[in-house]
Jmol script that loads the backbone (N, CA, C; Angstrom):
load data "model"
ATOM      1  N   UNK A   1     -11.098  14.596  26.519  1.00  0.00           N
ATOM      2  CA  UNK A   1     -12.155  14.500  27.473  1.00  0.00           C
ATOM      3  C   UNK A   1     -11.783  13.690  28.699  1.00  0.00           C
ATOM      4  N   UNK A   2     -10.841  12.649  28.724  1.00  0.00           N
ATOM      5  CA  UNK A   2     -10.305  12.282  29.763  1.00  0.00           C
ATOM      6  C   UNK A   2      -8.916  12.367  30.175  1.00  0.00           C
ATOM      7  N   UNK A   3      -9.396  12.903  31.379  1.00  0.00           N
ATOM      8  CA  UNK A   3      -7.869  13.401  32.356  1.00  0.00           C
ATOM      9  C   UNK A   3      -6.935  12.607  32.900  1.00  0.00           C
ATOM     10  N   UNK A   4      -6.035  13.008  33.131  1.00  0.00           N
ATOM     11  CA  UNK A   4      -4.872  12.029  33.896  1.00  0.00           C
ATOM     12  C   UNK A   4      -5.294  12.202  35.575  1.00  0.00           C
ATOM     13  N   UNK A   5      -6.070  13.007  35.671  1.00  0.00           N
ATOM     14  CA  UNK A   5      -6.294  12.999  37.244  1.00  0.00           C
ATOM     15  C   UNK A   5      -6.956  11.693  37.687  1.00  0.00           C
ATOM     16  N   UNK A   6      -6.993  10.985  38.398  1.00  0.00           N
ATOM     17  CA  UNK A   6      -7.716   9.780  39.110  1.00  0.00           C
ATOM     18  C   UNK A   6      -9.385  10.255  39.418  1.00  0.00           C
ATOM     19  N   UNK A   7     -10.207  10.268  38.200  1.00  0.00           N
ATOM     20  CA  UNK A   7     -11.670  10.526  38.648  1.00  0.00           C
ATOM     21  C   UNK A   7     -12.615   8.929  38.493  1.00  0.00           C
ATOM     22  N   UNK A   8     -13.508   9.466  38.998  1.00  0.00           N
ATOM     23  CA  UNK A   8     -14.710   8.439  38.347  1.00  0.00           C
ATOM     24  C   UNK A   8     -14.461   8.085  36.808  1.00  0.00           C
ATOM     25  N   UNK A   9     -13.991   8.307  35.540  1.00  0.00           N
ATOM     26  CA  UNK A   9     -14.043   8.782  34.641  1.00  0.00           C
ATOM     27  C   UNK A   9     -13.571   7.528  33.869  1.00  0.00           C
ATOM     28  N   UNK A  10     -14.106   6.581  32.784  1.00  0.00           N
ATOM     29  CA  UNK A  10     -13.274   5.487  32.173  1.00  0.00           C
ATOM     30  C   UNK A  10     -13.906   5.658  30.753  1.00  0.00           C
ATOM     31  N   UNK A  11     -13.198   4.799  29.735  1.00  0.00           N
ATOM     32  CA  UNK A  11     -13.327   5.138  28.311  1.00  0.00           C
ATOM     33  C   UNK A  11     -13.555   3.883  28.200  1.00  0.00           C
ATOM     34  N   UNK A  12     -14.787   3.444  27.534  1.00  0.00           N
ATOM     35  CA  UNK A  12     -15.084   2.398  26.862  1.00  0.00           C
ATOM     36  C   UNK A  12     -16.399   2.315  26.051  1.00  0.00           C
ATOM     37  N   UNK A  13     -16.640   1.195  25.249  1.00  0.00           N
ATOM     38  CA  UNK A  13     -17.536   0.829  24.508  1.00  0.00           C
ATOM     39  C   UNK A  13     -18.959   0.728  24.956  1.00  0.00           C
ATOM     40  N   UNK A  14     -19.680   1.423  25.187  1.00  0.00           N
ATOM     41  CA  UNK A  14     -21.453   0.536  26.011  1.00  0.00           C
ATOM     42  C   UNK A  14     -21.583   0.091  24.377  1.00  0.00           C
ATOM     43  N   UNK A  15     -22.215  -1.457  24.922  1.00  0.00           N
ATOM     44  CA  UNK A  15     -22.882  -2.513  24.341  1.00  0.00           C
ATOM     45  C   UNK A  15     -24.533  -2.109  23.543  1.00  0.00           C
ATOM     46  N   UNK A  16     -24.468  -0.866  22.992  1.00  0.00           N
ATOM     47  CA  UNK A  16     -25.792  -0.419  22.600  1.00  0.00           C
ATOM     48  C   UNK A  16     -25.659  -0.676  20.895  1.00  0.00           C
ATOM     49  N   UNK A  17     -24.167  -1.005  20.337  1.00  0.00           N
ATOM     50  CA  UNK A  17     -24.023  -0.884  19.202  1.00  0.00           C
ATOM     51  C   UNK A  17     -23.874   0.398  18.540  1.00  0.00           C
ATOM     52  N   UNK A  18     -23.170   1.140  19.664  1.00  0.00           N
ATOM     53  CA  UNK A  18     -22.490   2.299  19.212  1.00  0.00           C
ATOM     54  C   UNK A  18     -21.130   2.850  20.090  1.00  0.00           C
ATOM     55  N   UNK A  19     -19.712   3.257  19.395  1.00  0.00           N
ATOM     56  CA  UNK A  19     -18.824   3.039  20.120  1.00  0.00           C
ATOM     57  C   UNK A  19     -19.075   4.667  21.301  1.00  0.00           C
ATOM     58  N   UNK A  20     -18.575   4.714  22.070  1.00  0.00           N
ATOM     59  CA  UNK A  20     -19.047   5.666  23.057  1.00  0.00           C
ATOM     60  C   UNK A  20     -17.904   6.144  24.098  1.00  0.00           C
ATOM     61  N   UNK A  21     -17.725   7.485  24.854  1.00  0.00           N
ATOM     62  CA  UNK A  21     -17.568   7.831  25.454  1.00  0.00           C
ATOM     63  C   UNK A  21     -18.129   8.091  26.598  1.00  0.00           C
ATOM     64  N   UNK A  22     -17.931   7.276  27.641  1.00  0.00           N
ATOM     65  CA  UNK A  22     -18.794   7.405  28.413  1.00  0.00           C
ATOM     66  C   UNK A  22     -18.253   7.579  30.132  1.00  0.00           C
ATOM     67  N   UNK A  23     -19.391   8.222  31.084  1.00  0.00           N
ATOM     68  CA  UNK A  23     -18.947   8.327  32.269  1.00  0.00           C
ATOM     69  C   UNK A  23     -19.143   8.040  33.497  1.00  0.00           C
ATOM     70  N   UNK A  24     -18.895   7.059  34.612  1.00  0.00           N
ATOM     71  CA  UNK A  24     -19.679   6.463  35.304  1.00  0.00           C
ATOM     72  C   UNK A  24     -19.381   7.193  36.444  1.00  0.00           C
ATOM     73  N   UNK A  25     -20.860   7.320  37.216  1.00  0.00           N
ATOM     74  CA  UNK A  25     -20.571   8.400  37.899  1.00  0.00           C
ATOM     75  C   UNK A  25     -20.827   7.633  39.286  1.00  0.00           C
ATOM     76  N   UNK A  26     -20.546   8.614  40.607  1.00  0.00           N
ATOM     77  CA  UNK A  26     -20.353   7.856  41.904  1.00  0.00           C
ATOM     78  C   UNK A  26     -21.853   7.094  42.006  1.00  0.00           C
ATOM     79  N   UNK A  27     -23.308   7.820  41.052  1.00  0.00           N
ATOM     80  CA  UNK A  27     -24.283   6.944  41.489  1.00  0.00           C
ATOM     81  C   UNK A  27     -24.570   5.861  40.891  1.00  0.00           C
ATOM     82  N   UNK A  28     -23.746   5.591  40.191  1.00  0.00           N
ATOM     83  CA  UNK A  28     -23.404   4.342  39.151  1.00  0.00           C
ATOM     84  C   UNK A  28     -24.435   4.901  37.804  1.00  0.00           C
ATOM     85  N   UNK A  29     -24.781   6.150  37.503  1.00  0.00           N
ATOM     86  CA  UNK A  29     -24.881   6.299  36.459  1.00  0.00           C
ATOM     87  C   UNK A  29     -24.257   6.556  35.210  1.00  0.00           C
ATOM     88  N   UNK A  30     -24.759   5.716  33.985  1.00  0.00           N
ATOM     89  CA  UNK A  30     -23.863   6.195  32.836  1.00  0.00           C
ATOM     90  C   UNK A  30     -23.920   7.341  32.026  1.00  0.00           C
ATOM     91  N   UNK A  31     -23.155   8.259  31.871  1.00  0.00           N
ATOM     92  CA  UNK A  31     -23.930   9.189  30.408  1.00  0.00           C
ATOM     93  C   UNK A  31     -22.576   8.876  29.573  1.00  0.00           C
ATOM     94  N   UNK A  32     -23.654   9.089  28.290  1.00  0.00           N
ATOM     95  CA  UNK A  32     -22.814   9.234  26.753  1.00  0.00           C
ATOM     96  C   UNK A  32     -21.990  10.616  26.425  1.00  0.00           C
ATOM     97  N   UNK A  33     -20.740  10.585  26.551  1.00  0.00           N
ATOM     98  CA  UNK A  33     -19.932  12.198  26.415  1.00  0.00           C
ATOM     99  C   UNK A  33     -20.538  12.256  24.590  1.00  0.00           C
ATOM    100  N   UNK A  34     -19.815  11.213  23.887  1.00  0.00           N
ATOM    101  CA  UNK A  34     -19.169  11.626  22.803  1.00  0.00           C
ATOM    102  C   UNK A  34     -19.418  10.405  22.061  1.00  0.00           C
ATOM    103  N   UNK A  35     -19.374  10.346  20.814  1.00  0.00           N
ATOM    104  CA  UNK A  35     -19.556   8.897  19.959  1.00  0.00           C
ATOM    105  C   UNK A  35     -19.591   9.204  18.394  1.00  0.00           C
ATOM    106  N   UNK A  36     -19.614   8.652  17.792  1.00  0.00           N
ATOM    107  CA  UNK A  36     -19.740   8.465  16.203  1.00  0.00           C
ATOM    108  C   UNK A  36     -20.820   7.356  15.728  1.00  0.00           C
ATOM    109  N   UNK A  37     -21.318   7.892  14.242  1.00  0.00           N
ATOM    110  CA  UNK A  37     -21.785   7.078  13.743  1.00  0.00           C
ATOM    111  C   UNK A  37     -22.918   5.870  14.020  1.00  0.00           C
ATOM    112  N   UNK A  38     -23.891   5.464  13.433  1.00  0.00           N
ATOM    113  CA  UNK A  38     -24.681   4.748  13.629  1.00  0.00           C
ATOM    114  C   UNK A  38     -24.409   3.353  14.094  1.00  0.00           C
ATOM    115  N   UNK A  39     -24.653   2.378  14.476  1.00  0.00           N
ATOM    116  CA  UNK A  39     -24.264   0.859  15.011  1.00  0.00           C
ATOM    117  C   UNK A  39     -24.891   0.387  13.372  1.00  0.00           C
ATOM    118  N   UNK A  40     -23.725  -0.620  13.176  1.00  0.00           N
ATOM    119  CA  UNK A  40     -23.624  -1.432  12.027  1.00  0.00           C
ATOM    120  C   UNK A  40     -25.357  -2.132  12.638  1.00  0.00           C
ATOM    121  N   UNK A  41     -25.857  -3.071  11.464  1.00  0.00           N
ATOM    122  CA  UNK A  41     -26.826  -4.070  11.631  1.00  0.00           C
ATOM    123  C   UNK A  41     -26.486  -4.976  12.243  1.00  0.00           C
ATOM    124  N   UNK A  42     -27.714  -6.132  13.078  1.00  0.00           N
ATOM    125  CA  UNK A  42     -27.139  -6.990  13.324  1.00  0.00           C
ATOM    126  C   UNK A  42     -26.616  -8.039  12.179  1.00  0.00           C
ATOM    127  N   UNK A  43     -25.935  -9.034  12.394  1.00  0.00           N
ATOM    128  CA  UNK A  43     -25.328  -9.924  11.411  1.00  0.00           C
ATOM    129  C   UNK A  43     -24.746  -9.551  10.161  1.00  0.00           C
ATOM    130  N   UNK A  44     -23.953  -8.454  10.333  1.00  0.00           N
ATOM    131  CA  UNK A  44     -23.908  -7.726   9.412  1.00  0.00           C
ATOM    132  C   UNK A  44     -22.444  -8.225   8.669  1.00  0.00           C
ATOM    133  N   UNK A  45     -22.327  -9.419   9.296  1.00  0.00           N
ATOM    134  CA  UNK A  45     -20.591  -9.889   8.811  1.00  0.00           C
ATOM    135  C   UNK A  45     -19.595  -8.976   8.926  1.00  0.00           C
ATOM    136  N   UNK A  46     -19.440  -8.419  10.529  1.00  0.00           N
ATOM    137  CA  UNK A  46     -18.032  -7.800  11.245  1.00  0.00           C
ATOM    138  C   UNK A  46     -17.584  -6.394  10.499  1.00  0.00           C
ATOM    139  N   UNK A  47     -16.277  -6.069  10.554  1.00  0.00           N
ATOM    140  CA  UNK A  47     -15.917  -4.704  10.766  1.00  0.00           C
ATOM    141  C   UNK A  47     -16.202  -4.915   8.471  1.00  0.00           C
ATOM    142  N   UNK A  48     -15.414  -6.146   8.046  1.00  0.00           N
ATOM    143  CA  UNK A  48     -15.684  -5.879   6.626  1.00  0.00           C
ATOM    144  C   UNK A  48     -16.856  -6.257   6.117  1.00  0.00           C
ATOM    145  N   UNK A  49     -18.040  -7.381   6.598  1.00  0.00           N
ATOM    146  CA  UNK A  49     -18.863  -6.892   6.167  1.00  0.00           C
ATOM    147  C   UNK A  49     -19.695  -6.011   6.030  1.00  0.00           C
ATOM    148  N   UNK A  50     -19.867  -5.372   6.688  1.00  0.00           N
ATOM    149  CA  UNK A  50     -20.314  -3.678   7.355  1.00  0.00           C
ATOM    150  C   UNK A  50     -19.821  -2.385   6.236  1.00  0.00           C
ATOM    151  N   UNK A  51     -18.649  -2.552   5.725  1.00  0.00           N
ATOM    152  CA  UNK A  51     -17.662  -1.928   5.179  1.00  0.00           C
ATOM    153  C   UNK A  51     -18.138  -2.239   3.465  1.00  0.00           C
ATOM    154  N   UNK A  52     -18.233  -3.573   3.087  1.00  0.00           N
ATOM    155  CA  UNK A  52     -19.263  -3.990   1.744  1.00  0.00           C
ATOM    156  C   UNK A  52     -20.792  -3.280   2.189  1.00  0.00           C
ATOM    157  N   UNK A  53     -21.451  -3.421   2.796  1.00  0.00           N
ATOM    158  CA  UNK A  53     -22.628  -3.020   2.453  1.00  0.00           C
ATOM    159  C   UNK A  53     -23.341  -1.830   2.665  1.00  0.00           C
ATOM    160  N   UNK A  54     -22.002  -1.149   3.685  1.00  0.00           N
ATOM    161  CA  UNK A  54     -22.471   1.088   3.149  1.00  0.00           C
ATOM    162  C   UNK A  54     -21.690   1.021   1.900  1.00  0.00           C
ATOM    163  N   UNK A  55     -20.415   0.188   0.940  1.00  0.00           N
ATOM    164  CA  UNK A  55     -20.457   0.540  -0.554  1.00  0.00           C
ATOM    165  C   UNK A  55     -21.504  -0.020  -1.163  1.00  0.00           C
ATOM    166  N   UNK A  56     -22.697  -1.221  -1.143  1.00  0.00           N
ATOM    167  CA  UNK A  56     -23.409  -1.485  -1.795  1.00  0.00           C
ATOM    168  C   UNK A  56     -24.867  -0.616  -1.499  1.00  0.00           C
ATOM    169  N   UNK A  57     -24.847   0.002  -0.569  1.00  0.00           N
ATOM    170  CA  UNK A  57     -26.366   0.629   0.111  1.00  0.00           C
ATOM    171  C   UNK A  57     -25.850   2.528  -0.585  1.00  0.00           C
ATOM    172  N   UNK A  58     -24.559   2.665  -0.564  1.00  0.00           N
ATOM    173  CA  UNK A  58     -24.597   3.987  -1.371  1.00  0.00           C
ATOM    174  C   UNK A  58     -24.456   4.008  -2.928  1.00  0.00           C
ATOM    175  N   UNK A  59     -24.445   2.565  -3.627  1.00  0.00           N
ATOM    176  CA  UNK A  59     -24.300   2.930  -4.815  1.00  0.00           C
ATOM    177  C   UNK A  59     -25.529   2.212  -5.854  1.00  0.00           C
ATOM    178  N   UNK A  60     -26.600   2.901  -6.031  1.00  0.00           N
ATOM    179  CA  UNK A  60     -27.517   2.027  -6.617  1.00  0.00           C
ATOM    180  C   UNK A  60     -27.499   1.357  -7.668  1.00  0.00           C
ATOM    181  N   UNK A  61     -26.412   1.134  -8.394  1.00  0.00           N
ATOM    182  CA  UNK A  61     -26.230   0.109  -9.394  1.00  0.00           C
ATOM    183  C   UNK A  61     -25.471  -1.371  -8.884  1.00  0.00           C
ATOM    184  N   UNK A  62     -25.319  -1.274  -7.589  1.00  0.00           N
ATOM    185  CA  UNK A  62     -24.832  -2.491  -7.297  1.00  0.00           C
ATOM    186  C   UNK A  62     -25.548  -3.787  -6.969  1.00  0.00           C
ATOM    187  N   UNK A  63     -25.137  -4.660  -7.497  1.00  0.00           N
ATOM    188  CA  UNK A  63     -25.972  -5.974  -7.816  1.00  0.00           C
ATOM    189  C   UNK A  63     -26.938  -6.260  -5.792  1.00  0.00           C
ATOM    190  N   UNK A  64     -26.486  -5.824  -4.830  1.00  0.00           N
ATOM    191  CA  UNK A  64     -27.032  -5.909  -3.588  1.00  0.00           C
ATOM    192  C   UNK A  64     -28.204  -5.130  -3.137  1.00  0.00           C
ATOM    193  N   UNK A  65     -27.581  -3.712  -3.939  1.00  0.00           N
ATOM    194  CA  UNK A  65     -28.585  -2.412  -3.126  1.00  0.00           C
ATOM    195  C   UNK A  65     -29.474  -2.462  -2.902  1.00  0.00           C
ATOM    196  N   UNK A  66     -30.696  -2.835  -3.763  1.00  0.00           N
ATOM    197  CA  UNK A  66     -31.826  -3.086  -3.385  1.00  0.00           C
ATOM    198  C   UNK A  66     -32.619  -4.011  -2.266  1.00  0.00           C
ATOM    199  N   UNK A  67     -31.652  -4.856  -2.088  1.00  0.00           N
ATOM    200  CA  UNK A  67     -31.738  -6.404  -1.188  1.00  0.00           C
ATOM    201  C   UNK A  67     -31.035  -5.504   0.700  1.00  0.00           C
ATOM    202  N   UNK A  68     -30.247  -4.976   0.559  1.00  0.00           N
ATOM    203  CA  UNK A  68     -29.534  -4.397   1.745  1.00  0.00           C
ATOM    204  C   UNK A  68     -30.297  -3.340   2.396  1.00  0.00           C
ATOM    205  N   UNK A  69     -30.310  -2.316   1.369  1.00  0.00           N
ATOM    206  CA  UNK A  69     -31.367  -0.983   1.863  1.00  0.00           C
ATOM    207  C   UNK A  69     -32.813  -1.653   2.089  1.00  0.00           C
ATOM    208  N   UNK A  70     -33.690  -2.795   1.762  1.00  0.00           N
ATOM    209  CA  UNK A  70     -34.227  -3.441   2.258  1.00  0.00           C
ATOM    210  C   UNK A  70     -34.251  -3.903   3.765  1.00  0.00           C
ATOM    211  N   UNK A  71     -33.057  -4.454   4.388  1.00  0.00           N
ATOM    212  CA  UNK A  71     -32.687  -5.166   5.191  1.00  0.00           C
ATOM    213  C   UNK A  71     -32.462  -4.261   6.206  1.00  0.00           C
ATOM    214  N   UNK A  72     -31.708  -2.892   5.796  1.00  0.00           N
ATOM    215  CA  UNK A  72     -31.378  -2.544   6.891  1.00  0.00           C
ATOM    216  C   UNK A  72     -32.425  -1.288   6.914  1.00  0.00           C
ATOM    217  N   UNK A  73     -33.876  -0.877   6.775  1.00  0.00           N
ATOM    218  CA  UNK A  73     -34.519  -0.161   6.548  1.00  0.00           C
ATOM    219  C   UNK A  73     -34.009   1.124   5.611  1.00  0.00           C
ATOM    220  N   UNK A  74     -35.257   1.335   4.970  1.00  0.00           N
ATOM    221  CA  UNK A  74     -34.952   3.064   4.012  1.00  0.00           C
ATOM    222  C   UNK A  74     -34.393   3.988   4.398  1.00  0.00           C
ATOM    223  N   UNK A  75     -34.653   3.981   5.713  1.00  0.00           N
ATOM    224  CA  UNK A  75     -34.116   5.642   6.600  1.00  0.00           C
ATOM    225  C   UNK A  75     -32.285   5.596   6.841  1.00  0.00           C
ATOM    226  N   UNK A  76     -31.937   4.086   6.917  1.00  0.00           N
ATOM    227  CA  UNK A  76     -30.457   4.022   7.612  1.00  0.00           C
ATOM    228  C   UNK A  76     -29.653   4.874   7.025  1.00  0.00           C
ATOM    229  N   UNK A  77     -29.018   5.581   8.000  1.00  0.00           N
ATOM    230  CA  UNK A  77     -28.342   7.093   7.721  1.00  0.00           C
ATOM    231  C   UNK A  77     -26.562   6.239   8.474  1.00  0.00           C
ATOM    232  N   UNK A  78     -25.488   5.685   8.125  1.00  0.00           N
ATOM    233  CA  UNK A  78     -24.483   5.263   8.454  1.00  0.00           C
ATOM    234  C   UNK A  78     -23.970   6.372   9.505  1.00  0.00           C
ATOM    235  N   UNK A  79     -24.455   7.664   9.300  1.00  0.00           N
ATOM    236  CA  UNK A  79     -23.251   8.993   9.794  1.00  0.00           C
ATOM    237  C   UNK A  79     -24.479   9.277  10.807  1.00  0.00           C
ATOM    238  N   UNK A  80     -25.359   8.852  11.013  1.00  0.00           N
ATOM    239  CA  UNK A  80     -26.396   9.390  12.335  1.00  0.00           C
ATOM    240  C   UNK A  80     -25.834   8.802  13.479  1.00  0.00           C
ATOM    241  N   UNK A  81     -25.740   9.693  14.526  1.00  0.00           N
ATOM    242  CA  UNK A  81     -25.459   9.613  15.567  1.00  0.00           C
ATOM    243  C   UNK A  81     -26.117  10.174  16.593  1.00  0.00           C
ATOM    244  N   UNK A  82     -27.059  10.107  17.587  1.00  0.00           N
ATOM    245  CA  UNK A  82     -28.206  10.652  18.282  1.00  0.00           C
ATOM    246  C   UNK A  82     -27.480  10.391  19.824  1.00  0.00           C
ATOM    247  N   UNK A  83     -26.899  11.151  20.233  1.00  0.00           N
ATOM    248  CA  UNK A  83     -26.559  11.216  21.695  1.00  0.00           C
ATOM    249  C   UNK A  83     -28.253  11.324  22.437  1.00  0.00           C
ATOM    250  N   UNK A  84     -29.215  11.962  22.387  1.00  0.00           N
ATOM    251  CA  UNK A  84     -30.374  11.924  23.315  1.00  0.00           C
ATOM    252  C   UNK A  84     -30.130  10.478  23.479  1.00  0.00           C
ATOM    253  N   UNK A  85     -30.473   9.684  22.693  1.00  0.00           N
ATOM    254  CA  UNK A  85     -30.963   8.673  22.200  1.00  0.00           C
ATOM    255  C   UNK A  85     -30.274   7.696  23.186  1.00  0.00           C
ATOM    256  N   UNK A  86     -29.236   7.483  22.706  1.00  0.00           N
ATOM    257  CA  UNK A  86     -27.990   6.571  23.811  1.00  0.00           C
ATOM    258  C   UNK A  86     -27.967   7.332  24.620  1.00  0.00           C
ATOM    259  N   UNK A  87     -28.566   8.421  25.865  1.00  0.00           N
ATOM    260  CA  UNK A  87     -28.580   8.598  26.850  1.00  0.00           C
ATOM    261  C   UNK A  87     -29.783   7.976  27.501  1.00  0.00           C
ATOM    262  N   UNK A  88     -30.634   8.271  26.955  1.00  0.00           N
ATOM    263  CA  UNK A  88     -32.407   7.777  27.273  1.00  0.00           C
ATOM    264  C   UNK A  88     -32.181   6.008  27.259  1.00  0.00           C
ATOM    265  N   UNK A  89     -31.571   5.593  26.431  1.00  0.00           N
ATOM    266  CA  UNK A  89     -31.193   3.636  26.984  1.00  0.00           C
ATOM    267  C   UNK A  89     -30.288   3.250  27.968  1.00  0.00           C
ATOM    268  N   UNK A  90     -29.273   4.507  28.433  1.00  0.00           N
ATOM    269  CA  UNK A  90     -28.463   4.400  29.393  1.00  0.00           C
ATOM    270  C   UNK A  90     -29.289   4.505  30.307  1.00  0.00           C
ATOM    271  N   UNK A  91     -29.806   4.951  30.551  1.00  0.00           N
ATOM    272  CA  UNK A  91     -30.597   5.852  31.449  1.00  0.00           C
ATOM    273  C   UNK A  91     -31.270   4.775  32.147  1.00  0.00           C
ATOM    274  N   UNK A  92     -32.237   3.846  31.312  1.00  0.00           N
ATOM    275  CA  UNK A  92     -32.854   2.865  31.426  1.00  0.00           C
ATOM    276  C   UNK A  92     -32.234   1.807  32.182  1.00  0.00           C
ATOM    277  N   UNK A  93     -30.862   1.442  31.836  1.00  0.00           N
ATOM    278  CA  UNK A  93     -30.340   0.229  32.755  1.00  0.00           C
ATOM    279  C   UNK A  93     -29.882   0.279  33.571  1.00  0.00           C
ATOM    280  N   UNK A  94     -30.312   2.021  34.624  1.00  0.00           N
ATOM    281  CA  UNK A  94     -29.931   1.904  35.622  1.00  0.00           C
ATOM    282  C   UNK A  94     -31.178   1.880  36.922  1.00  0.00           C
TER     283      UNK A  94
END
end "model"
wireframe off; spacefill off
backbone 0.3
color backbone group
């Protein structure tokens, strides 16, 4: 998705808590190309705690599950990824 030609065009992270592809355009707007996955919780103790608690939130015999899927609401889907979504907050901070 990004060219070697010299455009408007840069690859980085927006701060929404989801990693992103994104494109800033001459009116200084952002859009979301491309991205993965849901944004970890907050305080979620970094790349490994994050990593413990989708194994404790997918396995219901683990001494946490109940306490985590708590915490991080019923619905949390790890593999959801909603581009509308992170466009409509981009959208907003401009």
């Amino acid at each position: 998705m990004v060219g070697t030609a010299r455009t408007s065009r840069f690859l980085g992270t927006v701060d929404l808590g989801r990693a992103a592809l994104a494109r800033r355009c001459s009116t200084t707007a952002i859009e979301c190309l491309d991205g993965a996955r849901a944004a970890p919780p907050e305080d979620c103790g970094g790349p490994a705690g994050y990593a413990d608690s989708l194994k404790a939130i997918a396995d219901p015999e683990h001494e946490q599950h109940a306490e985590l899927r708590e915490w991080v609401g019923g619905d949390f889907d790890p593999e959801r990824f909603e581009i509308a979504d992170i466009n409509r907050r981009l959208a907003r901070l401009g």
